[in-house]
C-alpha positions in Angstrom: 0.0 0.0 0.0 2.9 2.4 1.1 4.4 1.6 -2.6 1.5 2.4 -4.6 0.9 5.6 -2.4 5.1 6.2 -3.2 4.5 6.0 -6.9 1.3 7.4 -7.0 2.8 11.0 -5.4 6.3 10.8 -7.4 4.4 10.4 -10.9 2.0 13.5 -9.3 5.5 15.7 -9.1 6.4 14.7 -12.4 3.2 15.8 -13.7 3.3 19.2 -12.2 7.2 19.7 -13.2 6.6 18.7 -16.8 3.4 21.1 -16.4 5.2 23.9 -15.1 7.9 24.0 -18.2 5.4 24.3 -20.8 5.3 27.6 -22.2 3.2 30.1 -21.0 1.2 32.9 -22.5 3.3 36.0 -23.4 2.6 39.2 -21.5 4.1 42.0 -23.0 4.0 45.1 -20.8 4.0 48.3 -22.5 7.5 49.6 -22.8 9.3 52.2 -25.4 12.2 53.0 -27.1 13.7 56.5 -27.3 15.1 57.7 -30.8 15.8 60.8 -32.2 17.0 62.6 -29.6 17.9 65.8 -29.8 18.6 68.2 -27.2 18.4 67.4 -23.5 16.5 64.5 -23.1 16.5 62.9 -19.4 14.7 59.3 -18.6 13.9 57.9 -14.9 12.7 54.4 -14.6 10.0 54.1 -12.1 13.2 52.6 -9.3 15.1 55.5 -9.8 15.1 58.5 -7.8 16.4 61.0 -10.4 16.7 61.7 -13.7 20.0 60.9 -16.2 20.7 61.7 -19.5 18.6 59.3 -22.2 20.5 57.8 -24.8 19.4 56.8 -28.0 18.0 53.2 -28.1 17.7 53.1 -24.4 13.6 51.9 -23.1 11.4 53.4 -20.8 9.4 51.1 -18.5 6.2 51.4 -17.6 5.7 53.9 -14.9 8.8 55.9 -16.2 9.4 59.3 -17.0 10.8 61.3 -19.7 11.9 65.4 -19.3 13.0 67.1 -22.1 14.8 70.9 -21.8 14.1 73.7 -23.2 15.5 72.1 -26.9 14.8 68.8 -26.3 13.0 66.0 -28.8 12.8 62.4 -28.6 10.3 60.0 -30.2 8.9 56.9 -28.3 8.1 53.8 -29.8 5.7 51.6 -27.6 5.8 48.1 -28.4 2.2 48.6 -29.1 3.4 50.0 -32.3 2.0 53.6 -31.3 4.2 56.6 -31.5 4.8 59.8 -29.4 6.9 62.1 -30.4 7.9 64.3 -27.2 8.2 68.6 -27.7 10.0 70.7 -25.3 10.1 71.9 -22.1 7.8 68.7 -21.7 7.4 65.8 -18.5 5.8 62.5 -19.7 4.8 59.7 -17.8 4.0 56.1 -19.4 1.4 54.9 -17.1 0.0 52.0 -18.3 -1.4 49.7 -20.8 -4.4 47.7 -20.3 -6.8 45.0 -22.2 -10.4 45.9 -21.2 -13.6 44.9 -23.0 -12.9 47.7 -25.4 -9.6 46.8 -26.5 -5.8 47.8 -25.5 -5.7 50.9 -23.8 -2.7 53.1 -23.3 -2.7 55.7 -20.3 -0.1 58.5 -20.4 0.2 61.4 -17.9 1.5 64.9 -19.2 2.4 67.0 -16.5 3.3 70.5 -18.8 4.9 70.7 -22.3 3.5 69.2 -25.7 2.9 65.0 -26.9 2.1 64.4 -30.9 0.3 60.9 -30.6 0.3 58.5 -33.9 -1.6 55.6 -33.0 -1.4 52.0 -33.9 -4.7 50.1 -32.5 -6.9 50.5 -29.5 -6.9 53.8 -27.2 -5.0 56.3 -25.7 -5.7 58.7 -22.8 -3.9 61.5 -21.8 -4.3 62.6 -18.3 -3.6 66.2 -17.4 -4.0 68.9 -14.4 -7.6 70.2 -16.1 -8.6 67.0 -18.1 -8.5 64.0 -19.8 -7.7 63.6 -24.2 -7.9 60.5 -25.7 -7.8 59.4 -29.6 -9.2 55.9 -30.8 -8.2 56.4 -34.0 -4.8 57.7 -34.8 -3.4 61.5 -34.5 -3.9 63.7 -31.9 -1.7 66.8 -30.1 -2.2 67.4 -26.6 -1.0 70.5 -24.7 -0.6 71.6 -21.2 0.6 75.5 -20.4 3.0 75.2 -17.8 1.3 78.3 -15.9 -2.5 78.7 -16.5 -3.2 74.5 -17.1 -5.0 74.8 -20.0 -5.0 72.4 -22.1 -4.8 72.7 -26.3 -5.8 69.5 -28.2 -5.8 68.7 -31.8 -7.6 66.0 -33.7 -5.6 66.0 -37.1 -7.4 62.5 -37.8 -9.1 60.0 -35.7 -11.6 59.8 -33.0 -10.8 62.2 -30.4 -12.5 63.1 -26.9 -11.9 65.8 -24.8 -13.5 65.7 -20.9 -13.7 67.3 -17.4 -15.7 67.5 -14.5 -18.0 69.9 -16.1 -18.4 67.3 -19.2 -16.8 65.8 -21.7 -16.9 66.2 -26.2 -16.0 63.6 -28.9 -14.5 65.6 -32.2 -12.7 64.4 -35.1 -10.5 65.3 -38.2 -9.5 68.7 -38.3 -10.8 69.8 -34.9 -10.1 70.7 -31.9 -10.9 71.2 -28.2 -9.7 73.4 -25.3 -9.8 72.5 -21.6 -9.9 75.2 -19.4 -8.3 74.8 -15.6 -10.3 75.1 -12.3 -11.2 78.5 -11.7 -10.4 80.0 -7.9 -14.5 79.7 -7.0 -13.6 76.1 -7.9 -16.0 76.1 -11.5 -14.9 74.4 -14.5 -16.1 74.8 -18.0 -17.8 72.9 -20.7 -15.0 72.5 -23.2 -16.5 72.9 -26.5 -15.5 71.7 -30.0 -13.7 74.7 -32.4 -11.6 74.0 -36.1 -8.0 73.9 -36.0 -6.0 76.7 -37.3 -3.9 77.0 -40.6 -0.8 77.0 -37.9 -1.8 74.2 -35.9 -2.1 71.8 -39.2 1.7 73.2 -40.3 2.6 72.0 -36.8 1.5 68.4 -37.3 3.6 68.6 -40.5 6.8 70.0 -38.9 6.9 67.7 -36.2 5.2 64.8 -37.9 6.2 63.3 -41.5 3.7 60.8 -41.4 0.9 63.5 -41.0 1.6 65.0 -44.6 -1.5 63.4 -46.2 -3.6 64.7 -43.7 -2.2 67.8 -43.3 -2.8 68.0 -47.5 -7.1 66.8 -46.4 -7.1 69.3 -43.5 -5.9 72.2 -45.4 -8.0 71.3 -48.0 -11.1 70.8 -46.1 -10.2 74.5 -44.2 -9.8 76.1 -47.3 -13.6 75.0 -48.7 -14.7 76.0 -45.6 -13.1 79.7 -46.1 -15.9 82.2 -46.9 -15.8 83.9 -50.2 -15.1 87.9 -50.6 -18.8 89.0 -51.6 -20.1 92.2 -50.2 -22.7 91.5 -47.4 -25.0 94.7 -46.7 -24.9 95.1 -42.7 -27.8 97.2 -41.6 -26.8 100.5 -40.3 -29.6 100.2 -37.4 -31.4 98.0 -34.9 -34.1 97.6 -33.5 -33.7 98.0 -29.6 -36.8 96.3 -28.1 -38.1 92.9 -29.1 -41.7 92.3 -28.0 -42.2 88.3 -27.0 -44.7 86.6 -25.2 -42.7 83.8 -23.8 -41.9 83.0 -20.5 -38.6 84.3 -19.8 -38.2 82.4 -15.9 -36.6 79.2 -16.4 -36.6 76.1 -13.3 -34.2 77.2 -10.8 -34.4 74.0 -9.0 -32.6 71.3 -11.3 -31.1 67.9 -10.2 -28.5 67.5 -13.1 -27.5 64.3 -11.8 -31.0 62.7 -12.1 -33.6 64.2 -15.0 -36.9 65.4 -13.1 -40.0 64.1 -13.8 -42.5 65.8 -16.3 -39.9 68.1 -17.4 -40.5 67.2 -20.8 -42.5 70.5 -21.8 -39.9 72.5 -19.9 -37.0 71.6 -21.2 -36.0 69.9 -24.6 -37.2 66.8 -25.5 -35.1 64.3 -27.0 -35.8 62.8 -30.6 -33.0 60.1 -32.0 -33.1 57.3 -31.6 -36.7 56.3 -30.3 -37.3 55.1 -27.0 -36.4 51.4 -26.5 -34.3 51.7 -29.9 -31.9 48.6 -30.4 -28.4 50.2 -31.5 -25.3 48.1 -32.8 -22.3 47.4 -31.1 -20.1 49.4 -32.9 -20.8 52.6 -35.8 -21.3 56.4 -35.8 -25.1 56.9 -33.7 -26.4 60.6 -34.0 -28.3 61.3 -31.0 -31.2 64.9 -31.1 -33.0 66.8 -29.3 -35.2 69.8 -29.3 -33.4 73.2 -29.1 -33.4 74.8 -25.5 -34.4 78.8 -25.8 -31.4 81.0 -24.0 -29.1 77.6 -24.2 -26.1 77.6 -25.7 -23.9 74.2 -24.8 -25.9 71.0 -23.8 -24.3 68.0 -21.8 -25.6 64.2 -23.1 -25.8 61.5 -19.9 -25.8 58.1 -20.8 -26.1 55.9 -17.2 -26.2 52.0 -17.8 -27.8 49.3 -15.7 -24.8 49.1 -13.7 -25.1 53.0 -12.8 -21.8 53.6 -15.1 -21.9 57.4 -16.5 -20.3 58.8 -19.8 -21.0 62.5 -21.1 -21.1 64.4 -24.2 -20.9 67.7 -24.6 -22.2 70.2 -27.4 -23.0 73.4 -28.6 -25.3 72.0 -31.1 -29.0 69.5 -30.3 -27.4 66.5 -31.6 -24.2 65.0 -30.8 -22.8 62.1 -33.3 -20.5 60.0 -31.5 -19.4 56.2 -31.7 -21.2 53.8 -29.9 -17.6 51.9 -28.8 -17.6 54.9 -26.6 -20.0 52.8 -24.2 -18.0 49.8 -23.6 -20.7 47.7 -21.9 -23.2 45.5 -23.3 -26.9 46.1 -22.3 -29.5 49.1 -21.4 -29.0 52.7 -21.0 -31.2 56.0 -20.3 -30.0 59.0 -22.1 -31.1 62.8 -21.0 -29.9 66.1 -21.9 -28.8 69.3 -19.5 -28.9 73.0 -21.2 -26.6 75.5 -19.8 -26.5 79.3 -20.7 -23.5 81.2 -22.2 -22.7 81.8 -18.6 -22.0 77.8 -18.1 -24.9 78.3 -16.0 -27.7 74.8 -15.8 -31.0 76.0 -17.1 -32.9 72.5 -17.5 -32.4 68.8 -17.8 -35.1 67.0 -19.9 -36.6 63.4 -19.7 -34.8 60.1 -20.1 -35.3 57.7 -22.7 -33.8 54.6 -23.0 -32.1 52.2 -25.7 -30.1 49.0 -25.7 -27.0 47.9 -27.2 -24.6 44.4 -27.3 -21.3 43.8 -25.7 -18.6 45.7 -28.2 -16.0 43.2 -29.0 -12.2 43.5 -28.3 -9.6 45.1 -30.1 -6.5 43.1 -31.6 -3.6 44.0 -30.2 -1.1 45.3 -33.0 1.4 43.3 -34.3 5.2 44.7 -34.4 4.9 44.6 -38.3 1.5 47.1 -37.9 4.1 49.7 -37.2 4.1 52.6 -39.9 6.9 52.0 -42.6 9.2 54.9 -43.2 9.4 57.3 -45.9 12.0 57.5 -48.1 13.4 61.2 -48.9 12.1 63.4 -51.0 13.1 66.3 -53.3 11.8 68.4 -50.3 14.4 66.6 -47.9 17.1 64.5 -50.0 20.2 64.4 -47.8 18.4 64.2 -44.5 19.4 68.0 -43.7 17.6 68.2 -40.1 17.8 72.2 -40.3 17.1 72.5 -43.9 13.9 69.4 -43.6 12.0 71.5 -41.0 13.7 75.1 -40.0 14.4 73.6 -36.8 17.2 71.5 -36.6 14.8 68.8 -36.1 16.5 65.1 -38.0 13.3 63.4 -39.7 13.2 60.0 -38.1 13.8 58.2 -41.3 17.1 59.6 -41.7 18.0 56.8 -38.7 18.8 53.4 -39.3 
């Protein structure tokens, strides 16, 4: 008996040793490579207490931190295949990377200075001091000012969001979004959804090679958008009273958290999709509502079963946004609050309700997803950094 039970436990071991050397599943934390630096670049791995001099090739783990001087440049490559190039005068942290139900998501902190974001696959948010930027798609700047916090963020291409305490915005190619910080009463503001400028699509270009064909669309599409010279007649008076019968009080008692009931007829009243409406799991979704007199920026709440909130917001009564947005699966009530050009809440309307399925994960990018590099042009044939951009700045394809 004392045999079999011998035999029975040593061919036990053998099993479990034989099990323990089979391979396991790879799990590749998020880590980066630094090239192109130029300037004074300075790396500190999350172990270190200070920062050294980077040198080219060298990784930055996750948790690390990269600080570039007042002329330095370096360009990450995560092994996500996602780039960020780093500006000047700029602190970067490399927070994490994540799979969720929505995909791989990268997290990155910028504490002041300027990130240009390529991305390969999945998400990335940028947390700041007054707000959070993230792109599912692939370019997008963000920008902290060192003094006031306020944060500048470009959406050259891709689908970008923008969010803060007071609400959050999705835009997209060729737009862009400014978060304002805390004010001293402790107020923040709706950020709202403007057009980049003619100088912010030459700074994709000058920092980004790979952005020339959408700098070429953006300009384009800002140029069609230019108003023509025609003479417009302005009258030379008018009129100073406007006689109207409406109501001009508006509820001063408003729980924004929660829509009150019957507030249908005082406030707008929401129109797409239909109540009960079955959406997809992934795809551009348009959601309306009726216009709200004296409003001029509405925030979209969408709360799931589980009591999980995401909002919108929007100068405009619709809001098109991408379902993927919502990661879970399930039922949701939707309502929208109107605010005046004050940021002050005049009204939150009704709930109404629609259901959608689980959206499905993203594939992680494969190393050979990365972006293949251009070869020179007429515009930059000996790899001149200074005479490429005007700023000494070497084009990352003139490294092997």
């Amino acid at each position: 008996m004392k045999r079999k039970t011998f035999i029975l436990l040593t061919c036990l071991a053998l099993i479990a040793a034989v099990a323990g050397c089979q391979p396991q599943e790879d799990s590749t934390p998020l880590s980066a490579k630094l090239t192109e630096l130029t300037g004074l670049v300075q790396l500190k791995q999350n172990a270190e207490a200070e920062f050294a001099p980077a040198a080219p090739d060298s990784s930055l783990d996750v948790n690390g931190q990269v600080q570039t001087g007042d002329d330095g440049r370096v360009r990450l490559d995560l092994s996500s295949g996602t780039i960020i190039r780093i500006a000047p005068s700029s602190i970067f942290t490399l927070t994490s990377n994540d799979e969720t139900e929505g995909g791989l998501i990268t997290r990155i902190q910028l504490e002041a200075g300027k990130i240009f974001i390529i991305l390969n696959g999945g998400q990335a948010d940028v947390e700041t001091p007054s707000g959070v930027a993230s792109v599912r798609g692939s370019y997008m700047k963000v920008e902290v000012d060192p003094v006031t916090k306020t944060i500048y963020i470009t959406c050259l291409e891709g689908d970008c969001s923008a969010s803060n305490p007071a609400g959050a915005v999705n835009f997209t190619n060729g737009q862009s979004v400014v978060l304002f910080a805390q004010d001293e009463q402790g107020n923040w503001t709706v950020p709202s959804v403007g057009q980049m400028t003619p100088e912010e699509f030459q700074e994709w270009l000058d920092e980004n090679p790979e952005a020339q064909e959408f700098y070429e669309q953006g300009i384009a599409a800002l140029t069609a958008l230019a108003p023509t010279e025609e003479a417009t007649e302005v009258p030379t008076e008018a009129p100073t009273e406007v006689a109207t019968d409406e109501p001009t009080e508006v509820p001063t008692e408003v729980n924004s958290a929660v829509p009150p009931a019957g507030a249908s007829n005082a406030c707008s009243v929401l129109q797409e999709p239909a109540n009960g409406s079955g959406l997809g799991k992934i795809g551009n979704t348009t959601f309306t509502w009726s216009e709200q007199p004296g409003a001029t920026a509405y925030v979209v709440t969408f709360i799931n079963e589980n009591g999980v909130r995401v909002r919108v917001g929007t100068n405009t009564n619709s809001t098109a946004l991408y379902i993927e947005i919502l990661g879970e699966g399930g039922s949701y009530e939707w309502f929208v609050t109107a605010y005046d050009e004050g940021g002050n809440e005049l009204c939150t309307s009704t709930a109404s309700t629609f259901s959608k399925p689980q959206g499905d994960p993203t594939p992680k990018p494969k190393p050979e997803d990365k972006p293949e590099r251009p070869n020179p042009t007429e515009e930059a044939p000996y790899c001149d950094p200074c005479d490429y951009l005007g700023s000494c700045y070497t084009p990352y394809y003139c490294f092997e």
